[in-house]
BADOKE-179197 format. One record per atom (N, C-alpha, C): x, y, z. Coordinates in steps of 0.02 Angstrom, whole numbers, plus 50000, padded with zeros to 5 digits. Atoms other than C-alpha are relative to their C-alpha. Example, Ala and Ser with C-alpha at 12.3 -4.5 7.8 and 13.67 -1.06 7.14 Angstrom:
500454994150000;506154977550390;500455006050000;499584994149997;506844994750357;499615005550037;
This chain:
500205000050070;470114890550250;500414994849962;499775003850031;470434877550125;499975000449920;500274998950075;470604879349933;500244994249970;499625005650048;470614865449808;500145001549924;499574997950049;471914865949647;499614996449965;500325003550047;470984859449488;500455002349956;499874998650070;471434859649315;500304992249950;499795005650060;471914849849151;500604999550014;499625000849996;473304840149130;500505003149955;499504996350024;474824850649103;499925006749983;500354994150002;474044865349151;500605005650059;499544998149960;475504869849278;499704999450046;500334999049944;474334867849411;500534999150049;499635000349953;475684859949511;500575002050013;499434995350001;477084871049485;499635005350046;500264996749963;475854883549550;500034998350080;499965004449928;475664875049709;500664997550028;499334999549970;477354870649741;500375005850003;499854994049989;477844888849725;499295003450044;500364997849922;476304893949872;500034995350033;499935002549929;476704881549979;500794999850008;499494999550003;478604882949954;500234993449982;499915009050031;478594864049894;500074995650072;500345004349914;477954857450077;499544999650019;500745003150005;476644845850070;499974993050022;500095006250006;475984830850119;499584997549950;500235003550042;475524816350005;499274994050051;500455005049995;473784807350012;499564997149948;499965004050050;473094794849938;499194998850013;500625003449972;471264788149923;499844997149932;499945005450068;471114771449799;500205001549948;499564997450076;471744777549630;500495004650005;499644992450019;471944795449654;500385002350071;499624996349941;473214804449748;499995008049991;499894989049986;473304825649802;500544997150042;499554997849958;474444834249897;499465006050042;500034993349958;474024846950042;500605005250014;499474996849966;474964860150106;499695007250012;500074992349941;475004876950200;500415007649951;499954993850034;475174893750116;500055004750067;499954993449920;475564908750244;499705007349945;500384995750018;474514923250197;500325007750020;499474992049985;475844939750167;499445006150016;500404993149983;474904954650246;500665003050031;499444996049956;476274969050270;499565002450054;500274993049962;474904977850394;500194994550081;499825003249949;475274960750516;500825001150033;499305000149992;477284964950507;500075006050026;499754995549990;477064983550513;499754998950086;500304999349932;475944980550698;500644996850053;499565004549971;477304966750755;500765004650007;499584994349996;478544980650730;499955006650053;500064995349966;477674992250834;499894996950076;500095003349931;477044979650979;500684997450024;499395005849980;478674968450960;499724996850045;500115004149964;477884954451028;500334992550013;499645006049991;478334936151091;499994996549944;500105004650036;477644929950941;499535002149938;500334999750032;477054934050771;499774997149939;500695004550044;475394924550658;499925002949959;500504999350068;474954926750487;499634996049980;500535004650017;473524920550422;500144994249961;499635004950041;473784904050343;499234997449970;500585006750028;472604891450226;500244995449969;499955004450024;472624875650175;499894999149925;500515001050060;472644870649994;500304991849983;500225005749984;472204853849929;500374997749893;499444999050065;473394849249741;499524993249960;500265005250028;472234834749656;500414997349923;499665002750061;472884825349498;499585003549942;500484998250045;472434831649325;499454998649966;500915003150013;470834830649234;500264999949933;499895001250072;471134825749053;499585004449981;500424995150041;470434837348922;499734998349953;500685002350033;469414828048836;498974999850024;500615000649968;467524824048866;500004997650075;500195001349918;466664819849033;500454992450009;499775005349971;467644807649122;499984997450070;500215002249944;467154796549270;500535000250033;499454999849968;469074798249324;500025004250028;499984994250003;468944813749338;499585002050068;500594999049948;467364812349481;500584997650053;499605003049942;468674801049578;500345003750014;499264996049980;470154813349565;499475007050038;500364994249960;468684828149626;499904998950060;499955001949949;468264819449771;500385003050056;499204995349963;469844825849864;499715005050004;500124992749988;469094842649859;499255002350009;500714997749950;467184841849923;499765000950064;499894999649944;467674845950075;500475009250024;499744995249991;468544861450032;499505006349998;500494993450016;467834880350037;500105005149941;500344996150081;468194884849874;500534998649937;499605003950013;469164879949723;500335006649938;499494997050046;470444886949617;500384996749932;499915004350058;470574883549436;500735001249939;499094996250037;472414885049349;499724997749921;500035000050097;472124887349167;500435003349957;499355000150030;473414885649057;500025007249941;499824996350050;473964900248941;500685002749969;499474999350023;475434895548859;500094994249937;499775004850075;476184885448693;500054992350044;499815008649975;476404863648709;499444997249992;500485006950035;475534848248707;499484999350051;500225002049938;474174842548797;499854991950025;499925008550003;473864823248871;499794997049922;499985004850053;473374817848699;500474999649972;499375000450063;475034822548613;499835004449950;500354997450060;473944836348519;500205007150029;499754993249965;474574855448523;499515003950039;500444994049967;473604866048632;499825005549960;500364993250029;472584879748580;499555003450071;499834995649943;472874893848701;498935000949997;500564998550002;470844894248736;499685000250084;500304998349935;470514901348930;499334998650019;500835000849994;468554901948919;499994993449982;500065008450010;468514884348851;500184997750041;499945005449970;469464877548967;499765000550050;500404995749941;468734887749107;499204993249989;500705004450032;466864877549016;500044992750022;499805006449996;467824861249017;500004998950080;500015003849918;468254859249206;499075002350023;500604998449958;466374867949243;499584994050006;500325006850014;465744850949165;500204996950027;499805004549977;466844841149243;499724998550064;500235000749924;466104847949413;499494999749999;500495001050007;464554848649353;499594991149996;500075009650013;464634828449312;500144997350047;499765004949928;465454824849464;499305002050043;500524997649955;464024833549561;499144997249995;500645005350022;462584823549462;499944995150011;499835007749972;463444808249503;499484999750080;500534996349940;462934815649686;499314999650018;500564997649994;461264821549655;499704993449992;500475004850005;460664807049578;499934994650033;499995006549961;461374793049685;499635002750079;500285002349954;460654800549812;499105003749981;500574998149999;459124806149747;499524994249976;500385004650034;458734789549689;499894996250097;499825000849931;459134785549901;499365001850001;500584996449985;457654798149929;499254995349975;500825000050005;456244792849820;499874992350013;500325005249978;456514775649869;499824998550058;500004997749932;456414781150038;499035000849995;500534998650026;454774788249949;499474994949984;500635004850032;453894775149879;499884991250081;499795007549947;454334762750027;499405004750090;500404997849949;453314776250129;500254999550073;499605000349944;454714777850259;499965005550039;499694993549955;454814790150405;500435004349987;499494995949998;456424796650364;500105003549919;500084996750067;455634803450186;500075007950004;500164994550005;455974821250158;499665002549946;500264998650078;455024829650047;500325005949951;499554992750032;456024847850059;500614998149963;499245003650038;457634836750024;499904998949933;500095001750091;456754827849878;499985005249943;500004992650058;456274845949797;500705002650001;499194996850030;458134852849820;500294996649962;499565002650047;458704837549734;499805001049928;500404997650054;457584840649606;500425004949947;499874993149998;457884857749585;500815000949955;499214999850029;459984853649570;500074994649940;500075004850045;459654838949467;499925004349924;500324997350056;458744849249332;500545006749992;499254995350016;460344863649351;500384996249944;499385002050015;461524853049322;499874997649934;500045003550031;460834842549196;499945008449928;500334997650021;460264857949129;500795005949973;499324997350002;462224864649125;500105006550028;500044992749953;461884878049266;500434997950060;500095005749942;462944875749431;499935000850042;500534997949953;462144875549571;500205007450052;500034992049978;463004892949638;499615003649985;500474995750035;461814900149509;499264998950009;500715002049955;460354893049611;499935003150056;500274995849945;459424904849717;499684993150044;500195004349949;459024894849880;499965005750063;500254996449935;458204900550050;500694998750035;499444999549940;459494903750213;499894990050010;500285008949943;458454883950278;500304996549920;499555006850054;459064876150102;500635000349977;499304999950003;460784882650089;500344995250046;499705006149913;460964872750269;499784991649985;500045005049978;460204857150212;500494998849918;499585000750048;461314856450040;500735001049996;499195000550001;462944858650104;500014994250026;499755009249978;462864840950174;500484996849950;499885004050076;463114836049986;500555000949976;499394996049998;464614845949976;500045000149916;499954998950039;464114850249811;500735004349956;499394995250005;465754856749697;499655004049969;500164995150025;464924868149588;499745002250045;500364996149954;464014876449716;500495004850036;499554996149971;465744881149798;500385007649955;499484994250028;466624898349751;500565000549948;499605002850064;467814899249584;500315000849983;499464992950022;469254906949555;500504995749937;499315001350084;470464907349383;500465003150023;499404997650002;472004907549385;500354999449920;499945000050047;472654911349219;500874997550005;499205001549979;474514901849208;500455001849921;499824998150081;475364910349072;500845001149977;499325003050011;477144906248989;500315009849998;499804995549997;478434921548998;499775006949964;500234996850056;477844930348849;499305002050005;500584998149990;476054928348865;499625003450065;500184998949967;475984935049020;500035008450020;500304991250037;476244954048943;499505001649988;500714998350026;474654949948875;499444997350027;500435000549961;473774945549030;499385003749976;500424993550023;472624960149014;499525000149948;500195000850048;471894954248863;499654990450005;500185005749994;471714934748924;499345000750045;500584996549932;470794942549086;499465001249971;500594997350025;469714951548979;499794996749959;500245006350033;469174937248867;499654994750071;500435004649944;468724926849036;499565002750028;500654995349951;467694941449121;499505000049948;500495001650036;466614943148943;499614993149984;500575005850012;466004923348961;499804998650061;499935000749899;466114924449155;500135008050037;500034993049951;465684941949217;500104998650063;500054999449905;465464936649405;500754996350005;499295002849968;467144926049404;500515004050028;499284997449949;468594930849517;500514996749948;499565000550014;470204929749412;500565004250004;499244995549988;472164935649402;500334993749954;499415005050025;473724928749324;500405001250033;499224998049983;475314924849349;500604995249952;499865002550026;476614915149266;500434996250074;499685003949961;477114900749370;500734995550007;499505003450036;478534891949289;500685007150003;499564995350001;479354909249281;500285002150079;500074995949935;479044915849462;500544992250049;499555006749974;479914896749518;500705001249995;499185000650006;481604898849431;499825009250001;499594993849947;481574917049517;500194999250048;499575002749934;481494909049673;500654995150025;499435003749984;482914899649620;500595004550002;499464995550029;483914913649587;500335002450077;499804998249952;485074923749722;499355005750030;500494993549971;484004935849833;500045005049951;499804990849999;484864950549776;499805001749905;499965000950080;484624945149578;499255001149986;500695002550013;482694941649615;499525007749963;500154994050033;482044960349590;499974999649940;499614999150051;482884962449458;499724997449942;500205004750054;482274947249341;499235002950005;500754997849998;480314951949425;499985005249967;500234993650040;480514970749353;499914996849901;499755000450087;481344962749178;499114997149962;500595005850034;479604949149168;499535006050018;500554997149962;478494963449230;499504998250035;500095001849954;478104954649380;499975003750059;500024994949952;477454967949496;500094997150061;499985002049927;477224955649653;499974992849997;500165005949981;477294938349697;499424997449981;500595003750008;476124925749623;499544999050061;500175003449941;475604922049808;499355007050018;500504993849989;474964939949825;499335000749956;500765000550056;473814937849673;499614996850016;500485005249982;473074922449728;499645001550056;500374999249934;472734926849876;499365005850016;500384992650039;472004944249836;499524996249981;500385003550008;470854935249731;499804996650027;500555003149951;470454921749845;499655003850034;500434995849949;469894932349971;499255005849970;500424997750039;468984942449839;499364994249996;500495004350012;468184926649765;499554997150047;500265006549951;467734916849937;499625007650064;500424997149964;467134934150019;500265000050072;499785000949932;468224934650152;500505006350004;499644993949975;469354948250260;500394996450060;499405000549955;470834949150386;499685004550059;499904994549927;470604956350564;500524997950028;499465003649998;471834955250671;499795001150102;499804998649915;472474952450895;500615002549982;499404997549968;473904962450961;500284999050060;499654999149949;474814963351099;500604999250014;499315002450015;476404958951185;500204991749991;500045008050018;476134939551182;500104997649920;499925001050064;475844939350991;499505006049965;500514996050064;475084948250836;499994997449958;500395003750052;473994938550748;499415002149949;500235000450052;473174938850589;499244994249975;500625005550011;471264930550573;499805000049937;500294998750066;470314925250413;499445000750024;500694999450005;468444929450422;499674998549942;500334996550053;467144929550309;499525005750008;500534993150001;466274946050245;499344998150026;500625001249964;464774949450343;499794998250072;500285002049919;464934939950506;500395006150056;500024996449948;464854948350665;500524999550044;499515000749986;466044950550809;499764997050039;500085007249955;465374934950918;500184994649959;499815006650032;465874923450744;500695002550006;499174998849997;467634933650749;500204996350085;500075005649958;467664927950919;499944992850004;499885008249996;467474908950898;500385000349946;499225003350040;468844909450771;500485001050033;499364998149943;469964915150905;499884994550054;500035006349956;469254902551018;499295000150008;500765003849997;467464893551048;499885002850079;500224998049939;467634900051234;499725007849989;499984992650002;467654917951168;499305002249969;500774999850024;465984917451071;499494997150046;500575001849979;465194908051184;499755007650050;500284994549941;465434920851325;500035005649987;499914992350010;465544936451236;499635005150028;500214994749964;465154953151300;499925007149961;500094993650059;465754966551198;500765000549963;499194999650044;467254969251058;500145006850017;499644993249984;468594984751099;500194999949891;499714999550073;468694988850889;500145006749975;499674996250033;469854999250800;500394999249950;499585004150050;470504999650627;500625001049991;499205004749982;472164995350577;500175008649956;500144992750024;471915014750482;500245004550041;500114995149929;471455023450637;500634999050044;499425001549955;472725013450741;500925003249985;499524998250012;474055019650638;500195008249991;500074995150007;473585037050652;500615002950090;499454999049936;474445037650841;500764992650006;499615006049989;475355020150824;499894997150091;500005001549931;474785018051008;499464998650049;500814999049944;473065010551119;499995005550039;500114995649928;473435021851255;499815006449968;500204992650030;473435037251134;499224997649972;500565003850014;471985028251047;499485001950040;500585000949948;470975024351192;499835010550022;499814993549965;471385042251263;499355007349951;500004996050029;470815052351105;499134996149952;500575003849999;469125040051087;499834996949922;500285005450086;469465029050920;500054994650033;500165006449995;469175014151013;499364999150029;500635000849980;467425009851023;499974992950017;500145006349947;466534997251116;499324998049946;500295002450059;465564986251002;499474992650019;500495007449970;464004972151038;499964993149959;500085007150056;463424955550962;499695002449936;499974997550067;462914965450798;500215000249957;499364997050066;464434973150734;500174995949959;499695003550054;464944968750581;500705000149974;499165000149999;466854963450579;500235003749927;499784997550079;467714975050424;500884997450004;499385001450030;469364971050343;500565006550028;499414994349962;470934977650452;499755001750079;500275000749905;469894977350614;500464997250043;499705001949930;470844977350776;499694995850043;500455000349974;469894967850891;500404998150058;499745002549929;470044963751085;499344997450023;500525002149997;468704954051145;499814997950076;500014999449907;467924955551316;499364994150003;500165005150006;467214939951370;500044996250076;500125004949923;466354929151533;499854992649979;500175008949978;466354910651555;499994997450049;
């Protein structure tokens, strides 16, 4: 999994991001604009409590990639702004840091703490970057069209259509119903609006008492959005602090858990995805899925040999498993079922995967 960081300039986005990746990243560059990547490790206590009970050679938590782009000025549409997106149409879903705290913003003009606006502002931005898209290549198409070429589509030409008249139309194309056969030929385009959305509300010490109240101002202009806060700037100079001090300051800010836990929570919320996990004594690992797929796609995330030749999954949840702490009692007392190319992988799933090649 890959998530890309958006937001206005001086939105903390990158404070955020250097506190989930622990400030270890690489720098890239492509003609103007530069991001950062880096690796986030995905805290699940249920991977620590199993690794405790297997003690194995070796234990995996889920990890993802996220992708740190430069800011987007907060003014109107800006073609800079398409360049600095770029960097992130490649990712599976994006994460938008919006500022909710006092200061300036790139003009030198005070901010006005306004979440849903700015939430509006980047939607355009992706919305503009994604027209750029549509049209250059929809202008590709119909001259494809009029030139009476073989390689004319016509289903292509109607989806561009279709997103053309969204976008233009200030819809984005997530909010476009499409068949299973045109979801497959429109991810080529790597449309950004189309991808998954998540807010992150970044809010200065103070305002972040009154989360609760920012939240609920973003869900009334954006019911379906995935959001959380956290205060980023704060949760940083905790981790500068001594271990033993860190508590301590999190109870004072009422900082129930790690920014890392929120985000992630939410991602997984927003992008529709779940954790299963392998055991044994070799390692205990931690998979990402997404909701829905079966246990021959959990299988090829473990390896491409394992889906191909699958047979049948040994599944048990991470619930059940902890009811004896033990397969053998497990197996013995019949919570481990035997499972076909059907099943539908759930969140906390054990799996063992029986498999010919």
């Amino acid at each position: 999994m890959e998530l890309g960081f958006i937001g206005v300039k001086f939105s903390g986005k990158s404070t955020l991001f250097e506190l989930l990746t622990g400030n270890h990243f690489e720098i890239l560059r492509s003609g103007l604009a530069e991001s950062r990547r880096g690796r986030v490790v995905v805290p699940d206590p249920r991977v620590d409590t199993l690794s405790e009970i297997f003690k194995p050679k070796k234990t995996t938590h889920a990890t993802f990639n996220c992708i740190d782009i430069m800011g987007i000025p907060s003014g109107n549409r800006h073609d800079t702004s398409s360049k600095y997106l770029e960097a992130v149409r490649q990712v599976d879903g994006l994460v938008a840091v919006i500022r909710v705290f006092e200061g300036y913003g790139d003009d030198g003009k005070a901010v006005t703490i306004d979440p849903p606006g700015e939430i509006r502002h980047l939607e355009e931005e992706i919305q503009f970057a994604d027209l750029v898209v549509a049209e250059s290549r929809l202008e590709k198409v119909e001259h494809l069209k009029q030139r009476g070429a073989p390689q004319y589509d016509k289903h292509e030409h109607d989806i561009l259509i279709r997103c053309k008249e969204a976008l233009d139309g200030g819809i984005p194309i997530r909010e476009i119903s499409f068949t299973e056969e045109e979801e497959k030929r429109i991810r080529g385009f790597q449309f950004l609006s189309a991808k998954p959305f998540l807010a992150v509300l970044n809010c200065s010490e103070i305002r972040y008492q009154e989360r609760d109240v920012y939240i609920r101002k973003v869900k009334e202009t954006f019911p379906d959005m995935a959001v959380t806060a956290v205060s980023a700037l704060s949760e940083k100079e905790i981790q500068e602090l001594e271990e033993k001090d860190r508590a301590l300051f999190m109870e004072e800010l009422g900082i129930d858990e790690p920014a890392i836990h929120h985000v992630i929570r939410a991602a997984y919320e927003g992008l529709g995805l779940l954790s299963f996990f392998t055991v044994g004594e070799d390692e205990v690992r931690a998979w990402t899925l997404r909701q829905g797929l079966t246990a021959p796609a959990a299988a090829g995330v473990i390896h491409s040999d394992l889906e191909k030749g699958f047979i049948r999954a040994e599944v048990i949840s991470y619930d059940v498993f902890m009811e004896t702490q033990s397969m053998t009692k497990a197996k013995a007392n019949g919570q481990i079922r035997l499972e076909g190319k059907d099943y539908v992988v759930q969140d906390g799933d054990i799996l063992n995967i029986r498999f010919n090649v």
